[in-house]
N, C-alpha and C positions, 0 to 999 in steps of 0.2 A: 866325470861330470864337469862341465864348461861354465863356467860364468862371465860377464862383461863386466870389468872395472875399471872404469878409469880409461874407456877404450880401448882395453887391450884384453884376448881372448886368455884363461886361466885355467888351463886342465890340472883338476885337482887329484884325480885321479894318478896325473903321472909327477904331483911333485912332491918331495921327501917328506913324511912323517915330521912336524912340529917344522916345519922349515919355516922362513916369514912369510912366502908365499900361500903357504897352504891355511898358516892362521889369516893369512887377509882373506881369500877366500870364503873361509868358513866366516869369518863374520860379515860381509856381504850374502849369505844364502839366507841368516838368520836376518839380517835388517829385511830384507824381502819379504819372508814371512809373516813377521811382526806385524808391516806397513798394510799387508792384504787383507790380517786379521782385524786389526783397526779401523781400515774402511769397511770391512763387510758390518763391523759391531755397527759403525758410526750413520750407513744407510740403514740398516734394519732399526735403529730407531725413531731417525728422521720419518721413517713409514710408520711407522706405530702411533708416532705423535701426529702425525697425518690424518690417522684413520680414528683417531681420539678427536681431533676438532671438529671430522666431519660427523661423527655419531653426537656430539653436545650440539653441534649446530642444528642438526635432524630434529633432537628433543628440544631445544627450544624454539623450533617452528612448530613441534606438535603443541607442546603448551603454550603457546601463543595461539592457533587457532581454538583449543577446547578454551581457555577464557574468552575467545572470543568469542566462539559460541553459548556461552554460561551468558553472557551480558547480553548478546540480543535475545529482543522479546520473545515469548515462548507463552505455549499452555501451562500453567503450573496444576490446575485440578481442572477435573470435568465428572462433574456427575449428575445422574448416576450412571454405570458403566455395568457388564453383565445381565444376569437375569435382575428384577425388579418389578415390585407389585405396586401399584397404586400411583403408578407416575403421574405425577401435575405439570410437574417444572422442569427443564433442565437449563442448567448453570455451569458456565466456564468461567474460570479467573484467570487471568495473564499476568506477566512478571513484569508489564509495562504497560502504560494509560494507552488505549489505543482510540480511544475518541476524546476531545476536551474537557475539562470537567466541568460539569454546569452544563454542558450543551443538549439542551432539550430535545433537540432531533436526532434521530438514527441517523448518523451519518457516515456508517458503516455496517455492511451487514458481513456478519464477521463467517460466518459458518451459511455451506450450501446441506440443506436440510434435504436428508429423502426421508418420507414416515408415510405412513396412511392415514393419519390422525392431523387434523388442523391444528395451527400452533400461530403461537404471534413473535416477532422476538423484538428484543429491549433492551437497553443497555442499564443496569442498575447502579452503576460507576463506571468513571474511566477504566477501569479494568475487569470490570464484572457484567459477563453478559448472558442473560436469560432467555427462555424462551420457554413460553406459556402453552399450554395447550388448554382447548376449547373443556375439555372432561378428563377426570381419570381414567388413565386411560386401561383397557378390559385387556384381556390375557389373547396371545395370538397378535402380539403388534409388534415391530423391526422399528429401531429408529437407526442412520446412522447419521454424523455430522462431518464435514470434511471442512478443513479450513479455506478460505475462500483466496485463490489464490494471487498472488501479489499483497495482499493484506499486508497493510504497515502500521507502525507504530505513532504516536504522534509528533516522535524523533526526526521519524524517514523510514529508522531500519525496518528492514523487512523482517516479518515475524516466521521464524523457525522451527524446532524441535519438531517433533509428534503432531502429524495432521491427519489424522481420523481419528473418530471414539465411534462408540458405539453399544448397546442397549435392548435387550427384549423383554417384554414384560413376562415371558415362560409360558407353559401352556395351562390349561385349566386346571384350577384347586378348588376343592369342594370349602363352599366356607359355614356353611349349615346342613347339621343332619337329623332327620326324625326315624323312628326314635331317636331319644337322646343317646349318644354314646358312651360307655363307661361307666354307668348308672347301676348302683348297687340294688335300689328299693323296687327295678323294673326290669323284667324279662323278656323277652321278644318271643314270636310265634316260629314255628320250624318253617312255613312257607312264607315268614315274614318278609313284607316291601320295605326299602328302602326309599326314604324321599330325600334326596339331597336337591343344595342349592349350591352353583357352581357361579364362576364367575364370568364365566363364557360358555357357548355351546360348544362341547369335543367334535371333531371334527366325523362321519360316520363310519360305522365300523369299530373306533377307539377304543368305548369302552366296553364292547364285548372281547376286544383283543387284550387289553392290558389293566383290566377289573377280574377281582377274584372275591374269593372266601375263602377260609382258612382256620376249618374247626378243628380244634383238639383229636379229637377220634379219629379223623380222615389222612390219611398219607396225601392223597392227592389236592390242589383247589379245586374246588368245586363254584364252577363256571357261574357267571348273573348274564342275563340280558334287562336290555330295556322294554318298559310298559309304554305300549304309545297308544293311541286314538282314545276313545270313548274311556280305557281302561284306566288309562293314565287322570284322564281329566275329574274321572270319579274318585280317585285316590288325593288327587290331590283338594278337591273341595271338604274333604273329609277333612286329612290332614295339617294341610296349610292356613291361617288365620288371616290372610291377604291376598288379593288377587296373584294369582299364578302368573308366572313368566315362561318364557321357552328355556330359562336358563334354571328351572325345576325340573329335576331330570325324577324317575322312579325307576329302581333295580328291584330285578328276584331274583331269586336263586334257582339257576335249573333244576338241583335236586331238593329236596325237602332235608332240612338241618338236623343235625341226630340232636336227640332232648337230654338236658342238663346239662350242657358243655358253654363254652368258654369259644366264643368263636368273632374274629376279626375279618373286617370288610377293610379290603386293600383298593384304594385307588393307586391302582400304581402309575412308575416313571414310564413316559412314549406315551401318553395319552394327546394328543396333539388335535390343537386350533388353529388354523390357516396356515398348517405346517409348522406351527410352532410348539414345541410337545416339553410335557414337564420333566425334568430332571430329577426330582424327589418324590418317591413313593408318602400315601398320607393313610395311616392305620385308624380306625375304629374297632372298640371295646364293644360286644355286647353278652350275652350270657342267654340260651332260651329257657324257656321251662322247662318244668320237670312233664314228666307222663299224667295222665288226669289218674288219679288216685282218689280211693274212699280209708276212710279211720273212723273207726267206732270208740267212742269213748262211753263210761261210765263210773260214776262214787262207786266205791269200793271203801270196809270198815278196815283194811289192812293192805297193805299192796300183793300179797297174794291170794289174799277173798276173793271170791268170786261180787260179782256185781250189785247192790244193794238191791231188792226187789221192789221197793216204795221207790226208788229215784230213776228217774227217764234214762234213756240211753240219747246221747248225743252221735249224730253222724255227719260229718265232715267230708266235703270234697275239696280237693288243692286247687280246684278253679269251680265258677258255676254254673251249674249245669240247670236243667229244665225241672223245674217244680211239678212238671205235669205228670213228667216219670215218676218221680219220687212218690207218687200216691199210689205207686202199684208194690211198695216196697212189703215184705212178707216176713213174717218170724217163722222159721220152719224147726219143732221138734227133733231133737238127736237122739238117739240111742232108746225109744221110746219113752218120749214125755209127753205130754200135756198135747192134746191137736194144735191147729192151728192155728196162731196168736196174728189175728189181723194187727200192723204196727200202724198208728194212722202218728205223721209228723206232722208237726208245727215246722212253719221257717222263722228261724232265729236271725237269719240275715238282715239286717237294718239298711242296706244298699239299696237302690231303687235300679234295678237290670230289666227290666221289663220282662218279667216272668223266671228269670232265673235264679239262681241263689245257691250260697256253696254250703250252708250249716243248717240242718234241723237236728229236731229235738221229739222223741216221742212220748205219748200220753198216756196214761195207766197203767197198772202193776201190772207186775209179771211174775210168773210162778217160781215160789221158791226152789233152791237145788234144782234147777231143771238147766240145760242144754238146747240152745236155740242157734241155728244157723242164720245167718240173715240174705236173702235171696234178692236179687238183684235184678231189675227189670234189664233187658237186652237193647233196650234203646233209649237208653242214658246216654245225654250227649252235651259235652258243652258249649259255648256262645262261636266254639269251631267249628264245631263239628267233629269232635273226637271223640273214639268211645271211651270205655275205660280201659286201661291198661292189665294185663294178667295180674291178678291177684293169688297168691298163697291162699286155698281153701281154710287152713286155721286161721286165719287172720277172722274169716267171716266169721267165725264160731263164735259164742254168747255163753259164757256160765254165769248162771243167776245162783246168790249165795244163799244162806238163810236169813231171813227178817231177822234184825238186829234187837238188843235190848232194849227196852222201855217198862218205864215205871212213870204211870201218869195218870193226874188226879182228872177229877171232873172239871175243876174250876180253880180260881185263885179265891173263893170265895163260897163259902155256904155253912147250910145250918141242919147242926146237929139233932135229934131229939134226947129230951134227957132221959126218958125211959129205956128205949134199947135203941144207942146210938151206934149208929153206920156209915162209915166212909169211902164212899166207892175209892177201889183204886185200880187200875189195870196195871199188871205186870207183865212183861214178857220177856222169859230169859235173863232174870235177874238172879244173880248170884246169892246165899245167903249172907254172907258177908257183907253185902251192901246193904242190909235192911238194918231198923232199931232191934236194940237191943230188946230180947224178948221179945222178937217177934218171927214166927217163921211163916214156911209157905209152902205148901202142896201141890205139885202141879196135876193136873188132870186134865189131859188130852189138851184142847187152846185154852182155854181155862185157869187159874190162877186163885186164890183163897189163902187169907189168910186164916191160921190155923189159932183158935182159942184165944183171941182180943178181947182184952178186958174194956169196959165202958173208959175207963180210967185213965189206960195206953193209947187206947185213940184220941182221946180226949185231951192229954198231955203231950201229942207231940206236936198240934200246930201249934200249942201255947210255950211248949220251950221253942219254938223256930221261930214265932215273935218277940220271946223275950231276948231270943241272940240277936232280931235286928236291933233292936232298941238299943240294950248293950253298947253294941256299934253304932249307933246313931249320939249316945250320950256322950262316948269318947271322941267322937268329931266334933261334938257341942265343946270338950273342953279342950282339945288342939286349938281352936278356932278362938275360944275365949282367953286363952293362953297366947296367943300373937297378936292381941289384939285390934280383934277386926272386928266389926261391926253388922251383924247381921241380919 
């Protein structure tokens, strides 16, 4: 190995082991090293710090433009923005006066308006600017606003950030519905109309595309169309307490609704007005009735007696049906009793239905222990037109009990003779037990007697049952005089 020192060439190779040569040599190779290794450290960080001032210079030109854009003017709110019901106004505020204050005139129109709805605009402060429209405005309407461009501030600067908003009022929502929805105390019919009030016409087609039903019992929804001409108009003068609009829609149901269920009218979401269609589905509650049903009631002297013979049978329908039927109604013998017990009813119904009514009541006895069916005219029908529903054959059955007990005078008041005195008494079915002492009673056949009364024992028992009221009359005299009170 050669080296240059001092101008003279140094093979180290050919000079002796530790000689002076060979040490000057070797520390000549190592100053070389050293020198190369110091300037290579001494550029790599010259670069480093290079590439360091250029990256902080970079960052403080970026945060010098975002302050600089934070301080010029801008929209800071605009609303309303998205879907929106009921729009009157819309209003922007800016993060700088962009017209004078105090200055009476529009002398900037700050926003290029597209809508299909008239509007006025106005500035309501140096930084607050409105814009009025003629009406609330109805469902199916696009606003959008675009800043108006070159628009400056009262500075100079030109006003930045965010330049369009925008707004639709969504597509039609029902805001009234007949029947009432959700309503415990009323039930709906199975072919029942729907009268809703919408806030705009859906556009055709809609709502047979994206309206349903949705009864408990039914896996599938079951489809509504719309009522229109003559049909509609006659539903709604019915229903409606105000003049009708086109924005009174009426729905049915294709099928007939199963009875006693639990079933919701969906307007649903994509229901659309001038392309503009709603996003939120909107549910109603309603419940229909039950099947038209009869109930027979009757007093009974125990809850498993059969029916009292002196008291009326009551008959009941779950809705009201035609009074006119009901005078063909028949008591028919079972298991052979008694012939034919014409049943003529009274109507117990206090409602005024014009011929119809849902409760009577029948008139005179009926044979004891006996068994009656109660037969049922075929064209019973109520204010719908339904018949009745399949009834259980025992349901119809009738058992009449035996005439109940009684013990009863002629009067509250009469007059004995003192020679061979007599007090009528009717008894029926009286226990002995329950009569006075020493006295008893023989029955014979309907018949009743009492057996061996002395003048004496008839004679003594209204006068001990007036002296017990007395009795009790004198000890109320002395309560009463005992607290005294004044009487």
């Amino acid at each position: 190995m050669a080296d240059a020192v001092g101008g003279g060439q140094v093979d180290i190779a050919r000079e002796p082991l530790f000689s002076p040569g060979f040490r000057f040599a070797a520390r000549a190779n190592c100053f070389s090293l050293a020198a190369a290794r110091y300037w290579g450290v001494l550029v790599r960080r010259i670069a480093t710090r290079f590439v360091r001032s250029l990256s902080l210079f970079a960052l403080c030109s970026l945060v010098g433009l975002s302050a600089a854009a934070q301080t010029a003017p801008r929209v800071e709110s605009f609303s309303p923005e998205g879907t929106a019901k009921g729009v009157r106004q819309v209003v922007a505020r800016f993060s700088s006066a962009i017209v004078p204050l105090g200055d009476p005139r529009v002398a900037t129109d700050a926003f290029v308006v597209e809508c299909a709805e008239p509007g006025r605009a106005r500035w309501l402060s140096g930084t607050e600017w409105a814009y009025d429209f003629a009406r609330d405005l109805p469902a199916g309407v696009r606003c959008s606003f675009a800043l108006k461009p070159g628009l400056k501030a009262v500075g100079g600067a030109v006003v930045g950030g965010r330049r369009t908003f925008s707004f639709s009022t969504g597509g039609p929502a029902v805001l009234e519905v007949d029947p009432y929805p959700n309503a415990s105390w009323s039930t709906i019919a199975e072919d029942q109309r729907f009268v809703l009030r919408v806030d705009a016409v859906p556009d055709a087609g809609m709502v047979e595309q994206f309206a349903r039903i949705l009864a408990a019992d039914t896996l599938a929804p079951i489809p509504v169309r719309l009522v229109t001409g003559a049909a509609r108009d006659e539903i709604l003068k019915r229903a409606v307490y105000r003049k009708s609009e086109p924005t009174d829609l009426v729905l049915e149901p294709v099928l007939k609704l199963p009875a006693a269920v639990r079933i919701e009218l969906v307007w649903g979401a994509g229901i659309a007005t001038n392309g503009v269609a709603t996003t939120a589905e909107q549910r109603f509650t309603f419940k229909t009735r039950a099947p038209l049903s009869v109930e027979i009631r009757c007093e009974r002297a125990a809850p498993e007696a059969g029916c009292v013979p002196l008291r009326p049978l009551s008959v009941s329908f779950s809705e009201p049906v035609a009074a006119s039927a009901i005078a063909k109604l028949r008591l028919l013998p079972v298991d052979g009793a008694a012939g034919v017990v014409p049943l003529t009813l009274v109507d117990t119904d206090r409602s005024e239905r014009g011929g119809f009514s849902s409760s009577f009541r029948s008139v005179g006895a009926l044979v004891p222990n006996a068994r009656y069916r109660l037969e049922l005219p075929a064209d019973v029908r109520d204010e719908s037109g339904r018949a009745l529903a399949a009834i259980d054959p025992e349901r119809l059955v009738v058992r009449i009990g035996e005439m109940p007990p009684l013990a009863k005078f002629s009067g509250q008041f009469g007059i004995l003779e003192a020679a061979d005195p007599v007090l009528p008494v009717a008894i029926r079915r009286v226990e002995a037990e329950a009569l006075p002492r020493g006295v008893s009673i023989t029955l014979g056949g309907a018949a009743a007697a009492i057996a061996q009364p002395s003048g004496a024992q008839i004679w003594a028992w209204p006068e001990g049952r007036q002296a017990a009221l007395d009795q009790r009359a004198r000890g109320r005299d002395r309560v009463v005089a005992g607290l005294g009170v004044a009487g």
